[in-house]
Each structure stands twice: as structure tokens, then as C-alpha cells.
N, C-alpha and C positions, 0 to 999 in steps of 0.2 A: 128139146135138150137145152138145160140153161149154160152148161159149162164143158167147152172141149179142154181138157188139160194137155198139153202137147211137150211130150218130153224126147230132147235128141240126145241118144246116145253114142258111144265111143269109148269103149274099152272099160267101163265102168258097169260091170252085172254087181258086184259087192253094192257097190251104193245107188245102182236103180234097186235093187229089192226091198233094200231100206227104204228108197222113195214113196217104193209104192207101197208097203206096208201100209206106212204113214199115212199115204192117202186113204187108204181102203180104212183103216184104224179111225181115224179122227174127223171123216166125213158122212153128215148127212142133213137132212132137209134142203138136201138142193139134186137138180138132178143132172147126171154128168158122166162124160167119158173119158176115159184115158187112153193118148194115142202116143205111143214110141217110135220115133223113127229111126233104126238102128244105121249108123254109118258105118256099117262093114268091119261092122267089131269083129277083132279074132280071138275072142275070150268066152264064147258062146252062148253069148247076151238074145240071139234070137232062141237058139234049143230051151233056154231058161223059160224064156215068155212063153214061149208055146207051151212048155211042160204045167209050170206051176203057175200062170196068169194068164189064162184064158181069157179071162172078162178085158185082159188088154188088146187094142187092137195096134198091130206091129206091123209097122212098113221098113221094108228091108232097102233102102236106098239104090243100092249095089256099090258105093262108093261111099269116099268121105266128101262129101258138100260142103260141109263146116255148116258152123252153126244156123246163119241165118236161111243159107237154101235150104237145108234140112226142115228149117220150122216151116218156110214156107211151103215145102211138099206136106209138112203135118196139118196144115192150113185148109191148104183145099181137102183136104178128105173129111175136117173134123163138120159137125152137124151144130155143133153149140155156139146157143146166142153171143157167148163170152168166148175166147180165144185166151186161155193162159196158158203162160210161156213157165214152164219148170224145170229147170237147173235138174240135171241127175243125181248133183252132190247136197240136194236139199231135204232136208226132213221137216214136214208137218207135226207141230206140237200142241195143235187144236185145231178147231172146223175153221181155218183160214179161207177155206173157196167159199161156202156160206158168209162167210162175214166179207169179202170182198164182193160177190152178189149183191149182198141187199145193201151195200152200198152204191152199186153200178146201177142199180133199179132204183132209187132212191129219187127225187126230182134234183139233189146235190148234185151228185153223180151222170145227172144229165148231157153236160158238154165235154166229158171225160175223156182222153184218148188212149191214156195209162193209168190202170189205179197199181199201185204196188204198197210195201209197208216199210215196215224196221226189221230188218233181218238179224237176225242173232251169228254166234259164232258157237264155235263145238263150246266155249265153256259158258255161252247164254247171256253174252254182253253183245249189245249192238257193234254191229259192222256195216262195213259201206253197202249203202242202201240207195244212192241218189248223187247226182252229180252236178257238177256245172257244164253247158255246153265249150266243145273242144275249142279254141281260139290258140293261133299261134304264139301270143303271150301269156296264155297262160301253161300249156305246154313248156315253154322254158322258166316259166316259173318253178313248175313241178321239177324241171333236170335242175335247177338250182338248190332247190330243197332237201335233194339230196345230199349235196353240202351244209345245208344252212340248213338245220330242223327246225330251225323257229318258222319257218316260213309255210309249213306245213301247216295246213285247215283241218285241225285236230273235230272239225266238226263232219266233215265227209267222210273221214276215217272210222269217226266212232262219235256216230250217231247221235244225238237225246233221242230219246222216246218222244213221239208224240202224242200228245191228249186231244187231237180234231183233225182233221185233214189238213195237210198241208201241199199246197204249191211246191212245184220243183219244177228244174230245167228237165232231168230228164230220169228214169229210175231204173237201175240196175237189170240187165236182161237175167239175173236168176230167178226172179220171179216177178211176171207182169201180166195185169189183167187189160185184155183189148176187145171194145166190141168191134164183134163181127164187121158190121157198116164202116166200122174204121179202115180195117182191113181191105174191104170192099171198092171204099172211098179212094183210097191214098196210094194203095198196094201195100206190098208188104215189104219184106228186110231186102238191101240191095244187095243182089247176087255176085257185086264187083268184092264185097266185102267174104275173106274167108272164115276168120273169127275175130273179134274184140271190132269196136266203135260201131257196129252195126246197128247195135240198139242207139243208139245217143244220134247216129244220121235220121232215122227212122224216124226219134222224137222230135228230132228240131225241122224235119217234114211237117209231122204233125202240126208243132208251135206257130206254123205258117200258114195253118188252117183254121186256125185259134182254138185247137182243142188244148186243154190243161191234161198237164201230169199230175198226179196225185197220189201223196201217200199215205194211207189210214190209220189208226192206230185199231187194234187188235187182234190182227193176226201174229200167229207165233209160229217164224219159219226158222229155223238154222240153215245157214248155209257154209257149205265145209268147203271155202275158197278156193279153186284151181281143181278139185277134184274130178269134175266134169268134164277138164279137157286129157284125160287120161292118164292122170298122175296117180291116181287111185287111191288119191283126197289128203294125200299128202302136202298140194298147195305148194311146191315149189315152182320155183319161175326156169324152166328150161332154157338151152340155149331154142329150143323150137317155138315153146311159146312166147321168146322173146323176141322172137323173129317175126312170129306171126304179129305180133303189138303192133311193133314197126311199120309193118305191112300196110296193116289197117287205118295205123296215123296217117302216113304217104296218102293213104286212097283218101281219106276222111277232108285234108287239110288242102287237098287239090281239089276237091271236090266244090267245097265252101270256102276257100280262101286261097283261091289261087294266084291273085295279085302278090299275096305276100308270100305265098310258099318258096320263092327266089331265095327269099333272105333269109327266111328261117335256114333252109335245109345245113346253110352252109354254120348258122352258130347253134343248131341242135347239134350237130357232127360235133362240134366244137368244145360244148359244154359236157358230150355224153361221154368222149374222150377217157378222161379217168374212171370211171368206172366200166367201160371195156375193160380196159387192160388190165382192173381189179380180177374181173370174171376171166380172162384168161381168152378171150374169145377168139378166133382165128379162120373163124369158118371165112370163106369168099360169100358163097352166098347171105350171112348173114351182116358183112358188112356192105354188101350190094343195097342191100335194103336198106343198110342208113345213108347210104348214099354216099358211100367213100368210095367205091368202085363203079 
């Protein structure tokens, strides 16, 4: 088997069917599986698989894991020398696993830990594909940016294309190609994490092993932002998934930078301020998490 595709779902059957279409549609010359791992959708995303996508094979979690223990349950069961990671809210617009492939098999492609590409958006302009790792100043850089748009990397945002591979910190968990041995090697996504920074702890593991991230030029994926944490691709920012961000910063930033996480906490609070109370927000729980309560 050269490619286990592993996709986690959550409330999103409209746009896994689209997913898999695409897959089934625009793939061949390579040989591969596709594994769902349903988080306890209650929109009837397992009756669907079962009914109309047999050739999928579906793991019903019983829960919602979030993202990364979800993939790592889709992890161990998948057979394929390749492990990619597929967003529900993504659509294949050519043979993107083939061309990821024989780049991974490639002697290039040799020290590889992530291959990923240029992601599109619904209207087929590049979108955020790749990042820089998390640092507490750059973190308040980004709340500053807010105010100050000049300050924004109109380059993380929106993409060039690339015409060779390119080096990167770390590449977007909607779509990422991992071999197996990687996996093997290093483990997989940390389970402390429920959704968001998962992928980016994971790479900057990897970076510590001296494998490179990598992103190719020619595949062609869209991806329909936010739609995969159950927005139903609408891509807004909830008070839940705003919560969940939070979350995962705290966990990320203590993790790897805990001498200074002292000092950040108290002027991320600080700087994030105004746009709370833009948003209206009032929940306890969600200011727990930025750390006012």
C-alpha cells in the first residue's frame, strides 16, 4: 500500500462526500486507502459511509478526540507507506497523492518529514499553506496586527506559488504527507493538544530530528477554511473555536517556552482586550482560558 489517506470527521457529511469524490475522481497510478475516523458526528456521516462508500474504511471513535488523537487512532489501523493527513473541508483538483508520492519516493524527498503544497481557496487563489514556528513574540506580534495591518506577512496569508520545493517551518495540518517511519520514529500528534497548534508541536519535533518540511509545487487542493471543525464550511471563527485556539496556544507555549510564558500571559491578556469586547464575549469559561480568570 503506498498511501493511507486519513481523514477525521465531525459534523461535516456535505463536505466529506465532496472530499471523497475528489479523491476517488482525480486519483490513480498510485495505490491507496482511504480511512475516516468519525468523532461522533450526529449528522449521520457514519450511515452515509457505510451506505454509499464502501471502499471507505470508517472508524467510529465513540467520542470527539479532536483532531490529532483522532488521526492518531486513523494512524495505527492505516497500512500505507505514506500517512496523509486530509482536512474534510478539502477538495482534490488533480492526482495531488500521485504527485506527492513520487516526490516522497524521489532521492529529494529522502529526509522528508512533511511534504505538503499551495493550497487554494473556494475562489482558486492561494491560502495559508505553511507557517512559521509559534514563539511568544511572534504571537503578540500577530495580536498586534490586528490593529496595525501593515504588520501582517501578506506572504503566510496568501501564498506565491511555488515552481520547486520549498523549505518551510512547518505546513498546515489540511493537508500533509508523512512517512510511516516518521511516524514510527517520533510518534505522532500530542494528545495534550484538542484542535489547532498540534500540527506545528509535531513539526518542530520533527525539526529536532533534522527532518525538513516541504512543500511541492503541483498539486491542486482547495481548501474551504474552518469548515472541518463543523462550521459546515462556512469558515467562521466561533466563540468555541476561539476557545479551542486559546487552548492549544497555552498548551503549545508552555510546552516550548515556558521560561517566558510568565510574561507573555499577562500582555497577550492585555493586547487581546479590545477585540474581546469587539466580539461581545462573556463566556467564563472562555475567558479562563485567556487567562483572566
Amino acid at each position: 500500500m503506498d498511501i493511507s489517506v486519513i481523514i477525521v470527521s465531525y459534523n461535516t457529511s456535505g463536505l466529506l462526500r465532496d472530499c471523497l469524490d475528489s479523491i476517488r475522481r482525480c486519483t490513480s497510478g498510485v495505490d491507496y486507502e482511504v480511512i475516516v475516523v468519525d468523532n461522533d458526528s450526529h449528522d449521520g456521516t457514519p450511515d452515509m459511509l457505510r451506505r454509499d462508500y464502501p471502499w471507505v474504511r470508517l472508524i467510529e471513535s465513540g467520542g470527539n478526540l479532536g483532531f490529532g488523537r483522532a488521526n492518531n487512532l486513523g494512524s495505527e489501523a492505516a497500512r500505507g507507506k505514506y500517512l496523509l493527513y486530509l482536512n474534510s473541508d478539502t477538495i482534490l483538483r488533480n492526482n495531488a497523492l500521485r504527485i506527492m508520492w513520487e516526490y516522497a519516493e524521489s532521492p529529494e524527498g529522502a529526509d522528508t518529514g512533511v511534504i505538503g503544497a499551495i493550497l487554494l481557496d473556494a475562489q482558486g487563489q492561494p491560502c495559508h499553506s505553511y507557517g512559521r514556528f509559534i514563539t511568544p513574540r511572534r504571537e503578540l506580534k500577530n495580536v498586534v496586527a490586528k490593529y496595525l495591518r501593515f504588520l501582517k506577512d501578506p506572504e503566510l496569508l496568501h501564498p506565491s506559488p511555488v515552481e520547486a520545493p520549498k523549505d518551510v517551518e512547518y505546513i498546515t495540518g489540511a493537508m500533509m504527507m508523512v512517512p510511516r517511519k516518521v511516524y514510527e520514529s517520533i510518534g505522532g500528534f500530542d494528545p495534550d493538544f484538542f484542535m489547532y497548534c498540534e500540527e506545528v508541536d509535531w513539526q518542530l519535533r520533527m525539526s529536532q530530528h533534522g527532518l525538513r518540511r516541504v512543500v511541492i509545487p503541483g498539486p491542486e487542493v482547495v481548501h474551504l477554511e474552518g469548515g472541518s471543525a463543523g462550521g459546515g464550511g462556512k469558515g467562521r471563527w466561533s466563540v468555541g473555536r476561539s476557545a479551542n485556539m486559546h487552548a492549544s496556544l497555552k498548551t503549545y507555549l508552555r510546552k516550548h517556552h515556558g521560561k517566558s510564558y510568565k510574561l507573555f500571559r499577562p500582555l497577550y491578556l492585555l493586547l487581546n482586550t479590545p477585540s474581546i469586547l469587539l466580539m461581545g464575549i462573556k463566556d467564563p469559561v472562555y475567558l479562563k482560558l485567556l487567562g483572566k480568570q
